[in-house]
Residue, then its C-alpha position, 0 to 999 in steps of 0.5 A: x702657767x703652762x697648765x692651760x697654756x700647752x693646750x695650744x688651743x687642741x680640742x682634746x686639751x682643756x681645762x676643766x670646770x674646776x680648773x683641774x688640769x686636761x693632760x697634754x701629750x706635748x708635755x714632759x710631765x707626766x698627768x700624775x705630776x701635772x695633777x700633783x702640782x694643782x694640788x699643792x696650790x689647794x692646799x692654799x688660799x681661795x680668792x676671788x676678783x672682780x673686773x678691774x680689781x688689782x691682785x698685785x698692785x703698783x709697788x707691791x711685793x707678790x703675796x704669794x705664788x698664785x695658781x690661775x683657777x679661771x678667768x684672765x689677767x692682765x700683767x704689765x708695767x708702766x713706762x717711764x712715759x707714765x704708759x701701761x706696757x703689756x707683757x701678757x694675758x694670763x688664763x686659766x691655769x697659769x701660775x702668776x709670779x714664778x719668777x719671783x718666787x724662784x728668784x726673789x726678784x721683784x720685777x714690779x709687774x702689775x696684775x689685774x683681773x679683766x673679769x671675774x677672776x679665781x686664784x690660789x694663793x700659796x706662800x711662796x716658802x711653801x712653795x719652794x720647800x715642796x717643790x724642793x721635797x717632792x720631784x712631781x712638782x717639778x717636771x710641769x715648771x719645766x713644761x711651763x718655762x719652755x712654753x713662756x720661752x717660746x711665747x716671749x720669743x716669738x714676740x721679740x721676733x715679731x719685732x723684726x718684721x719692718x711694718x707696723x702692719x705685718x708686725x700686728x697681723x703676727x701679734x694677732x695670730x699670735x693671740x689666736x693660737x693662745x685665745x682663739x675660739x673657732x668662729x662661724x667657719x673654719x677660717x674665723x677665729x674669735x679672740x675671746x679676750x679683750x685687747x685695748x687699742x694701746x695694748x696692741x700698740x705697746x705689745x708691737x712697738x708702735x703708736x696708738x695712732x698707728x695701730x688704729x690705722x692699721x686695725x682700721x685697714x686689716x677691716x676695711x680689707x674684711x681680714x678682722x672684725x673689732x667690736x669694743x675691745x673684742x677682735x674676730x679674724x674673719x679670714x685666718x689663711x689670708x692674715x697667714x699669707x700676707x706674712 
């Protein structure tokens, strides 16, 4: 949800140890509604996963809407390839399941934890009938629909760029301003979540293959540095320029 994710990666946005919400200025709601919408999800139930486990899994109607209190999840489908297509790595305060739960539409996406993961779990009845009942729920979903627009459509722009080259380098700043950790100087920015070669290759409409050549360029070129699944832009400025 967008109660982690407006922080733009701000130093003076963030959330805290217990996942209670840091108010952003970019936001509508004010920190009284931002606060009030965490705890109605405490009002819920607590659950905890472990790296690989599935909270909802192939097939499987939402058990509820869930509050993202740390950790990472990744949400995706399978392509009728039999593929993993990524859609996104959701963080800490995000909600998992909102459309769903405003809809009813079940979009079969499947959600699993990349590391240790704490959620709460609230039944999506109680859900809509607060929301409904009380209008400082309702202005940080506003906020937090705007920022998934804006995510969503800056990747079906990056899908506009010719080369699968200039389509990954936007992929990867991307993922900088989402998960970016500031590295060694100014200019590197360590990407503090794990990204699969073929996630990458779903996520910008190429093959695993290419995308390998490509990752394998960007670092020949010292623009990246990729240890396991865990990338590092050594050279923020120059990845921007190229585009």
């Amino acid at each position: 949800m967008l109660i982690n994710a407006l922080n733009f990666r701000d130093k003076n946005h963030s959330i805290g140890k217990t996942g209670q919400f840091c108010h952003n200025v970019y936001m509508l709601a004010s920190k009284q509604q931002t606060n009030a919408l965490v705890n109605l999800f405490h009002q819920g139930k607590q659950i905890t996963y472990s790296k690989g486990e599935f909270i909802i899994r192939p097939g499987e109607i939402p058990p509820g809407v869930l509050f993202l209190e740390s950790g990472l999840v990744k949400a995706y489908n399978i392509t009728k390839y039999g593929e993993e297509n990524l859609l996104v790595i959701r963080q800490k305060g995000e909600i998992l399941a909102l459309t769903w739960a405003i809809t009813g539409e079940d979009r079969d996406i499947i959600y699993t934890a990349l590391e240790p993961t704490t959620l709460w779990r609230l039944p999506r009845k109680d859900f809509i009938n607060s929301i409904q009942s009380d209008p400082q729920t309702s202005l940080p979903l506003v906020d937090m629909v705007t920022y998934m627009y804006k995510m969503h459509s800056e990747r079906i722009l990056n899908l506009e760029y010719r080369t699968v080259r200039e389509r990954l380098i936007s992929y990867l700043l991307t993922c900088s301003d989402r998960f970016g950790q500031v590295g060694e100087n100014k200019n590197q920015v360590i990407l503090g979540v794990p990204l699969r070669q073929q996630d990458i290759a779903s996520s910008i409409n190429a093959t695993r293959e290419t995308t390998g050549r490509q990752l394998a360029y960007l670092e020949r070129q010292n623009l990246i540095n990729k240890k396991n699944s865990f990338i590092t832009l050594l050279d923020i400025d120059k990845l921007k320029n190229y585009l």
